[in-house]
N, C-alpha and C positions, 0 to 999 in steps of 0.2 A: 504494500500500500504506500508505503514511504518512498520507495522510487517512480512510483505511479502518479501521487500527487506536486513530485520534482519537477517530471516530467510535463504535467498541466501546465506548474508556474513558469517553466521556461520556454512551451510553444505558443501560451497565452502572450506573454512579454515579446516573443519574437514579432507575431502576427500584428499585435497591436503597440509595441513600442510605446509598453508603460506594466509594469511589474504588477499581478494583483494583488491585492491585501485580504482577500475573502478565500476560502477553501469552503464550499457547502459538503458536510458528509450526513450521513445516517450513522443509527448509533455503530452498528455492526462495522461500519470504513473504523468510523472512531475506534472500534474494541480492537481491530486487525492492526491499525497503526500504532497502537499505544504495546500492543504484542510486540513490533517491529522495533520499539523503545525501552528494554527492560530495565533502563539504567535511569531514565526519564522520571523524575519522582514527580511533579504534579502539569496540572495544565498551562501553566505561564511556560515551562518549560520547553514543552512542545510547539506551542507559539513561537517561541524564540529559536527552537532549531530551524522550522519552518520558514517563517521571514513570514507569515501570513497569518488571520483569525480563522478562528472557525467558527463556524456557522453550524447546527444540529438538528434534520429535521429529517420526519418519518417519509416527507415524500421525496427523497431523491435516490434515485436507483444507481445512480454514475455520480462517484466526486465532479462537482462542478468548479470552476474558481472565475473571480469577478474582483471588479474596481471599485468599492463603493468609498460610501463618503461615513465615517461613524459620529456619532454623538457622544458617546465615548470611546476610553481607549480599548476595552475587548468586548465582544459580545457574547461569547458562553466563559462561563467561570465556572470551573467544577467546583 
């Protein structure tokens, strides 16, 4: 999952010539990727290897990633 969502943010940033700051996953991306992090102790953590938020919702079947604009600084906080 971790080189899956590498990969989003670096054809995203090619194609549109601006890095995203959003990752949308479902819970189960989020369970597979934090697997792929055993050393990873909480969720600021994985943001920061990242470079990007995440975003948590039941309906997205494919990691998504996106530009958005926040009103604060992260959107999910475990």
């Amino acid at each position: 999952m971790l080189s899956h969502i590498v990969n989003l943010v670096n054809n995203y940033e090619h194609r549109h010539g601006i890095r995203p700051n959003l990752v949308y996953l479902n819970e189960t991306h989020y369970g597979y990727l934090r697997e792929e992090m055993p050393g990873v102790r909480d969720h600021h953590d994985v943001v920061n290897i990242l470079g990007v938020d995440i975003a948590l919702s039941d309906g997205i079947i494919h990691p998504q990633v996106a530009t958005v604009r926040f009103a604060e600084e992260n959107i999910l906080v475990s």
